[in-house]
C-alpha positions in Angstrom: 33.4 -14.9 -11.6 34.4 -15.1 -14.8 32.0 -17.5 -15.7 29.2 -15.5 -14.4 27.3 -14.4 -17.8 27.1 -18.6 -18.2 26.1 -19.3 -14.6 23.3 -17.1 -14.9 22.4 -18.6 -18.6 22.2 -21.4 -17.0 19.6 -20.2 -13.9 17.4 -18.2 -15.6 18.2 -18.0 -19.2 19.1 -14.8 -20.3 21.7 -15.8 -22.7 20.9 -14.9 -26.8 19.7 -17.5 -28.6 18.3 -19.8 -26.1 14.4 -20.9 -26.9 13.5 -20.0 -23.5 12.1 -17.0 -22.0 14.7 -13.7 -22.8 15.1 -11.2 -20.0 13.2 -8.6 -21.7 10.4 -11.2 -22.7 10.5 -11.9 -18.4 10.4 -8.2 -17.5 7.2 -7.5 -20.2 5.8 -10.2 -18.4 5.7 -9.0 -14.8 2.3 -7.5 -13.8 1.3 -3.7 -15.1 0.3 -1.6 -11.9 -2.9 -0.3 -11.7 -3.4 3.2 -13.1 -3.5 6.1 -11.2 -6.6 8.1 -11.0 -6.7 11.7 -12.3 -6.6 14.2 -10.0 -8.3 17.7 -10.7 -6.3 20.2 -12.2 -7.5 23.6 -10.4 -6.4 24.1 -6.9 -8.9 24.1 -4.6 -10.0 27.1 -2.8 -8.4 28.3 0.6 -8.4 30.5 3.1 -4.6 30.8 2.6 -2.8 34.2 3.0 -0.1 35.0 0.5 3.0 33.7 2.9 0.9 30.4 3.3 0.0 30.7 -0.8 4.0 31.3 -1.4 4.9 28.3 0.9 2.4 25.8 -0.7 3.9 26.8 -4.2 7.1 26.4 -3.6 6.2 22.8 -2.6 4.4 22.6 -5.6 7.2 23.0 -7.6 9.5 21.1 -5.9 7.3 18.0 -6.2 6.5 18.6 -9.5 10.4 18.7 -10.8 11.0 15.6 -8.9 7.8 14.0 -10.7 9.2 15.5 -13.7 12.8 13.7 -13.1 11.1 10.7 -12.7 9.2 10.4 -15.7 12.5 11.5 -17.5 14.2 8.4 -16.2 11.6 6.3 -17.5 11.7 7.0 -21.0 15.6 7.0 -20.4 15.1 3.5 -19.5 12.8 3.1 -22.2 14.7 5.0 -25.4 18.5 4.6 -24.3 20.6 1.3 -25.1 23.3 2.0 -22.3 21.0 2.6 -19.7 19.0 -0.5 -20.6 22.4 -2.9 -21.6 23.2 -1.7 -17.9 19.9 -2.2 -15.7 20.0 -5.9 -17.8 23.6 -6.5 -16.8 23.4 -5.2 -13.2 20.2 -7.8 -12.7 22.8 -10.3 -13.8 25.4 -9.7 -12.1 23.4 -9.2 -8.2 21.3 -12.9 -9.7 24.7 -14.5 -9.9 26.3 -13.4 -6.6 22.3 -14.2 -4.6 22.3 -17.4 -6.4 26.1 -18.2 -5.3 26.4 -17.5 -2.2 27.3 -14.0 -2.3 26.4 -10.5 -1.4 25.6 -7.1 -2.9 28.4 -4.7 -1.4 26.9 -1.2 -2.0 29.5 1.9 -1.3 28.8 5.6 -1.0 29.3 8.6 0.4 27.2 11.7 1.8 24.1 11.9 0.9 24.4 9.0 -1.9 25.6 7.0 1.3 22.3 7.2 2.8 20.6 6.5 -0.7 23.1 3.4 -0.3 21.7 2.3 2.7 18.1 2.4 2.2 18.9 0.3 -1.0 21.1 -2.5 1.2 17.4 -2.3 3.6 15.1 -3.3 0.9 17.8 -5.7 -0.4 17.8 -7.8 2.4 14.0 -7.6 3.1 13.4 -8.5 -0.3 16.2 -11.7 0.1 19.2 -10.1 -1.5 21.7 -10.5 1.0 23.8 -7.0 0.9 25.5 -5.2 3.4 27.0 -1.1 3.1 30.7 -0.2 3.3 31.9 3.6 3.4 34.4 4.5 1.4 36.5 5.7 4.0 36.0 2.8 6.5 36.7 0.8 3.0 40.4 2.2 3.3 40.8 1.5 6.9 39.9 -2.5 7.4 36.4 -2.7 5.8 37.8 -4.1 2.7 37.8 -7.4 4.5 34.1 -7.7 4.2 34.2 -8.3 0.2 34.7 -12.1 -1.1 35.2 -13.6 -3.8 31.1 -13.5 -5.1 30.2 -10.2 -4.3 28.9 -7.6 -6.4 30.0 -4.2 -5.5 27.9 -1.1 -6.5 28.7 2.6 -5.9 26.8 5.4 -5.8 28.1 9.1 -7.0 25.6 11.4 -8.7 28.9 13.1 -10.1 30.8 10.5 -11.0 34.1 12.0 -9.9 33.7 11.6 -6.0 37.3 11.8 -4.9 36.7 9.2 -1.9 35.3 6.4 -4.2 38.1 7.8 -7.1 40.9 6.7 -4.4 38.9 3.2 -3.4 38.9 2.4 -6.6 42.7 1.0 -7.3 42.0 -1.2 -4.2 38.4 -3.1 -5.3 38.9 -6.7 -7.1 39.3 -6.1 -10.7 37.9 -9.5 -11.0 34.5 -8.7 -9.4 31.3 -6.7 -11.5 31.3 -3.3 -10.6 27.5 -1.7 -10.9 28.1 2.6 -10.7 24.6 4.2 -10.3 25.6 7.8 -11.2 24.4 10.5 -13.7 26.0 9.7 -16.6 24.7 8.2 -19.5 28.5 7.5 -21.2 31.3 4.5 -20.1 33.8 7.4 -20.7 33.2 10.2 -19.0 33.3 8.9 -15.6 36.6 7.4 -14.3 34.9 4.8 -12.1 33.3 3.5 -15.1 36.2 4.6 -18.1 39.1 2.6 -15.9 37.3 -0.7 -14.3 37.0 -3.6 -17.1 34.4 -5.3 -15.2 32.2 -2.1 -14.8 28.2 -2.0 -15.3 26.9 1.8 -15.9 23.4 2.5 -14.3 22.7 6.0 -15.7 20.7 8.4 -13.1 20.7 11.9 -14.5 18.2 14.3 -14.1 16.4 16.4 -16.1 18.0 20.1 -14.9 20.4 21.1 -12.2 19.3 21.8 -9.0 21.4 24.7 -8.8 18.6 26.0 -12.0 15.8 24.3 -10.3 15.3 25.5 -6.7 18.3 27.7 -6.2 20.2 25.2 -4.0 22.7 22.4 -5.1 21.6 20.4 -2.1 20.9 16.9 -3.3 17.1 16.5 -3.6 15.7 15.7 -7.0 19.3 13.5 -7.8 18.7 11.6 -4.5 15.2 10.9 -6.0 16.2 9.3 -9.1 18.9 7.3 -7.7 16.3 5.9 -5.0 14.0 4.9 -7.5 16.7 3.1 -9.8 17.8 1.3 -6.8 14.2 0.3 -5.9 13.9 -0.9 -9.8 17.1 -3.2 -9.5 16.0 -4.6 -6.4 12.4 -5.6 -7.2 13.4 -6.7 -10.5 16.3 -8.8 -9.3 14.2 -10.7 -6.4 11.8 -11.6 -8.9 14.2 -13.0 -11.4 16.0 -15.0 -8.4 13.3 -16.1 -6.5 10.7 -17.8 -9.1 9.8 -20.9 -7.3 5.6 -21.7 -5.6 5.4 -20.4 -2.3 9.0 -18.8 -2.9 8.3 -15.6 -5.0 9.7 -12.1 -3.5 6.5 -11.5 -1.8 6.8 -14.7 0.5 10.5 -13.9 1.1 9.4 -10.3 1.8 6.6 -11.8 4.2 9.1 -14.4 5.9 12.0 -11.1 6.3 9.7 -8.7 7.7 6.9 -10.0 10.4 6.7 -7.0 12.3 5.8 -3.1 12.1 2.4 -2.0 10.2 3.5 -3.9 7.3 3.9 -7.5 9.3 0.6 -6.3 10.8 -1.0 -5.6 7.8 -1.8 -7.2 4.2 1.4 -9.6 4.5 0.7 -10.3 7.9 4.5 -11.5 8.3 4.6 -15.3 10.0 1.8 -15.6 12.0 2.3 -19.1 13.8 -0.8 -21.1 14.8 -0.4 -19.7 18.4 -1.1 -16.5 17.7 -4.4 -17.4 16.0 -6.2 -20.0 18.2 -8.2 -19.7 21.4 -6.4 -20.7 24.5 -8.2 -23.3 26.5 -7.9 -20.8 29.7 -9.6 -17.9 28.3 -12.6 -20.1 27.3 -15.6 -20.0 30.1 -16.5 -23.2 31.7 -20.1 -24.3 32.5 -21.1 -22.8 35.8 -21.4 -25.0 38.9 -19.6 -28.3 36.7 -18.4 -31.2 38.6 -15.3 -33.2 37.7 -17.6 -35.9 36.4 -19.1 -33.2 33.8 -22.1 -33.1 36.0 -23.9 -29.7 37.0 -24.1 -28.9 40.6 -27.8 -27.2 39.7 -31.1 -28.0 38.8 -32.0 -28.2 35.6 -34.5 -24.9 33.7 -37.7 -25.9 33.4 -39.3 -27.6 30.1 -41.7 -24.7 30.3 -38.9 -22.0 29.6 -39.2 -20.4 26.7 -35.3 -20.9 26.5 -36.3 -24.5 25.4 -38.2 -23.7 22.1 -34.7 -22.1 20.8 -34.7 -23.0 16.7 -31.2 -22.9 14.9 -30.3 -25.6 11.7 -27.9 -27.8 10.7 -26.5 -29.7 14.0 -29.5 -32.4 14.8 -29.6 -34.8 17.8 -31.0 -37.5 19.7 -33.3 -37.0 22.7 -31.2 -39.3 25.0 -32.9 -39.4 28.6 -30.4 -37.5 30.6 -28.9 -39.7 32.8 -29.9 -37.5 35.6 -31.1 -33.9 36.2 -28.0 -32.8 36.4 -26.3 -33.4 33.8 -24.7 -30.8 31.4 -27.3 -29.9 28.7 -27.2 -27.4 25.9 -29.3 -24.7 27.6 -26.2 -24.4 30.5 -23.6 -24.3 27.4 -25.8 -21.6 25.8 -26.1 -19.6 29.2 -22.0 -19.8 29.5 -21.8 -19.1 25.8 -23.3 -15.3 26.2 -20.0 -14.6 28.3 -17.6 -16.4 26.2 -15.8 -13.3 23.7 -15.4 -16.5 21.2 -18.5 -18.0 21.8 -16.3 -21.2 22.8 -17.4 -23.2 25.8 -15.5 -26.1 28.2 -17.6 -28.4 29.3 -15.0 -30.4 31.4 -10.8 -29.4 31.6 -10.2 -31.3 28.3 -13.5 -31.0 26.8 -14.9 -28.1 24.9 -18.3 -27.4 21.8 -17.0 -25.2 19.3 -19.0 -22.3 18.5 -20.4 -23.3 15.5 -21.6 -26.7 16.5 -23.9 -25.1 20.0 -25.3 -22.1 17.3 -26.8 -24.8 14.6 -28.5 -26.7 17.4 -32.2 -27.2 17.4 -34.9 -28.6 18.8 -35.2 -29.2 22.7 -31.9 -27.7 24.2 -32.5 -29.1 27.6 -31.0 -32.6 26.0 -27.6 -33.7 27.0 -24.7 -32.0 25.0 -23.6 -36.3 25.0 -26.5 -37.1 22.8 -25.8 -35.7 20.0 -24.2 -37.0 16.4 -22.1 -36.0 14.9 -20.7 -34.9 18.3 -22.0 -31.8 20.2 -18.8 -31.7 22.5 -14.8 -32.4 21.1 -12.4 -33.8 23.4 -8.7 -34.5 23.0 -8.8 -37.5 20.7 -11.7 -35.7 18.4 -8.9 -33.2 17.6 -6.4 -33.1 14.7 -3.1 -31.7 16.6 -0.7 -28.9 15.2 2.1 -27.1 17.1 1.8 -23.9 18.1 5.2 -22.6 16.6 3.5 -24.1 13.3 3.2 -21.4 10.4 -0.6 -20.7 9.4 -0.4 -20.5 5.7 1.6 -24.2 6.2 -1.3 -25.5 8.1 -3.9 -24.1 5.5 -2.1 -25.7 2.5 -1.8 -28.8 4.3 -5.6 -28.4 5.2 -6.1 -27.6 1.0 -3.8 -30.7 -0.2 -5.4 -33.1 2.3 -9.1 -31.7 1.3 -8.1 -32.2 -2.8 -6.8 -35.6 -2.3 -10.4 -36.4 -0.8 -9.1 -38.6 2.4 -11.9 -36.7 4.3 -9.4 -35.9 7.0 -10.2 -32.2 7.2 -14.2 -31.8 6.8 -16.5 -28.7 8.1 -16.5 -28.1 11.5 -13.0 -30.1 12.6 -11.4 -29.4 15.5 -7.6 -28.2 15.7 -6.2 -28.9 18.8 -3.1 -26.5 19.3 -0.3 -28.2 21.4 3.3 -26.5 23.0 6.1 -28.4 21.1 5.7 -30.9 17.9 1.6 -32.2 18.6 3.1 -35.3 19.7 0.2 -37.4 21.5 1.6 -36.5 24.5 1.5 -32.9 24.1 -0.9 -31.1 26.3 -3.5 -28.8 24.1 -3.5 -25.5 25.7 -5.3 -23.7 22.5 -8.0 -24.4 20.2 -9.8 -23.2 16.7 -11.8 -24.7 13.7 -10.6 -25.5 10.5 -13.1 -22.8 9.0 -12.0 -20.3 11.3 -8.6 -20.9 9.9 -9.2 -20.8 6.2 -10.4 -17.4 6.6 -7.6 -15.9 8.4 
């Protein structure tokens, strides 16, 4: 670990000199967030009494110093060389150890424990591997879980926490040391003043708590710390991972599939199973024979169901080859109690949704007579596995379109199979290639 300045030189290029891009040039060139909208500055009235009046303002305040304590921060991040020489060197250090095989080890205790563990959360979603060690449990066997390209990071608001001041003598000298703590100065904190490998990661506040609400309970320190960590993580995923289809967000996406957040804008992995329309949820047309044949007379030519007028799919009028026979007015009729407006016209069979809408003309024809093909079986369809990732299939889908094979035009067919879409895989699910690109 010695080396580790010129390891990370060498990954992303942060060392002086070199004609690539700097650190700071990379950080200026992350995306600005979007600004805030104003919110109006009188209070709105209430019906509150003046307990419910004292309550709210007391809130109030408390928000507002915490605000306050963050804004602070920034311009410390901002204005002050040490705390900027530090956030710069602790993105180092946690790039070298991701990048090598090892781990963020972050240690606290109380309520800078918790801090600690929230931080070793978003780590690992984020692709950071990182894991939290007390202090205490350090002393009693838990050493075990550093190695040799770890990172450690503690977390002390004071500084001078006796149960990390008594770890101390017992960490590898030879591993970076990151303290996130409210001091702005190497020496007057021993963690930092007695470790040769140390990083400082000033988190001070603006006032005391004590002065602020009354209370020393940890509230707006907790707050800065918390938001230093969540700096040093999102900066350090971005700076690690950098490759297409491998920036934080699509490790963050991969890591966390469930919850409101897999369910929402990420979406997490959604496999091509969970997407399609199984075969046994799709209606088949009433009264069908196992040689596709209806078992009922065909609607008269008279109906005024026949003089149905949509565009695009055209067809031949093909003499059925007898009155039986499965015609687009009995796919239609199953169609109003399909949910997907999918409908089976034999087991292996099935007309897409799209294809029976654009039909016009007489729609007591034959759903055979039609080309390009009313009805898709088994061979007609481009197989993918179930277990296959969705965003996969729609690159694939996007690479095969710009090379112009013509393999994936309008209205295709993707049969979804149990296993690898061998040819011998059954399809059990089914869903167009359009319906796909817009998911």
């Amino acid at each position: 670990m010695d080396n580790s300045r010129s390891d990370l030189d060498s990954f992303c290029c942060l060392q002086n000199g070199s004609n690539n891009l700097s650190f700071a040039q990379h950080l200026s060139s992350l995306p600005n967030t979007e600004a805030i909208s104003s919110l109006p500055i009188t209070p709105p009235a209430t019906d509150a009494g003046p307990e419910d009046e004292e309550v709210l303002s007391i809130a109030v305040r408390v928000l507002s110093t915490e605000a306050m304590a963050l804004s602070s921060l920034s311009r410390l991040y901002e204005t002050n060389q040490v705390a900027r020489n530090g956030f710069v060197r602790a993105v180092e250090a946690i790039s070298v150890a991701a990048v090598g095989g090892g781990k963020t080890v972050i240690i606290g205790v109380g309520k800078s424990g918790k801090i600690g563990e929230k931080m070793v959360a978003t780590m690992n979603s984020l692709g950071l591997l990182s894991v939290f060690m007390h202090p205490i449990e350090a002393l009693h066997g838990d050493l075990g879980m550093i190695k040799p390209k770890d990172v450690l990071l503690l977390i002390t608001f004071s500084g001078n926490t006796p149960e990390l001041i008594s770890l101390l003598p017992h960490l590898p000298g030879h591993l970076p040391l990151i303290v996130l703590t409210s001091h702005t100065s190497y020496h007057t904190s021993p963690l930092t003043r007695e470790h040769k490998k140390a990083i400082l990661l000033p988190a001070p506040v603006h006032e005391a708590e004590e002065t602020s609400f009354g209370i020393s309970a940890p509230t707006t320190s907790t707050t800065v710390a918390l938001a230093v960590g969540d700096a040093l993580a999102v900066v350090s995923a971005r700076y690690v991972y950098t490759g297409e289809g491998e920036k934080p967000k699509d490790v963050f996406r991969r890591n966390h599939p469930g919850g409101a957040i897999g369910l929402g804008a990420g979406k997490g992995v959604v496999r091509m199973s969970d997407i399609a329309v199984n075969l046994e949820d799709i209606p088949v047309v009433d009264g069908i024979l196992e040689d596709g044949r209806l078992d009922s007379p065909p609607i008269s030519s008279a109906s005024s169901e026949s003089d149905m007028e949509i565009t695009e799919w055209t067809g031949t009028d093909t003499p059925l080859p007898a009155a039986r026979a499965v015609r687009v007015i009995d796919c239609l009729l199953a169609g109003v109690g399909s949910k997907t407006g999918w409908v089976r016209v034999s087991k292996d069979e099935v007309v897409p949704p799209r294809r029976l809408k654009s039909v016009r003309g007489n729609v007591q024809r034959g759903v055979y007579g039609f080309e390009p093909p009313l009805v898709v079986n088994r061979s007609g369809m481009i197989c993918v596995s179930g277990q296959a990732n969705a965003e996969d299939v729609k690159k694939w889908v996007i690479t095969s379109r710009g090379e112009g094979n013509g393999e994936f035009p309008a209205g295709t067919v993707l049969g979804v199979c149990v296993g690898d879409a061998g040819k011998g895989e059954e399809v059990t699910a089914v869903i167009e290639v359009d319906e796909l690109m817009r998911v």
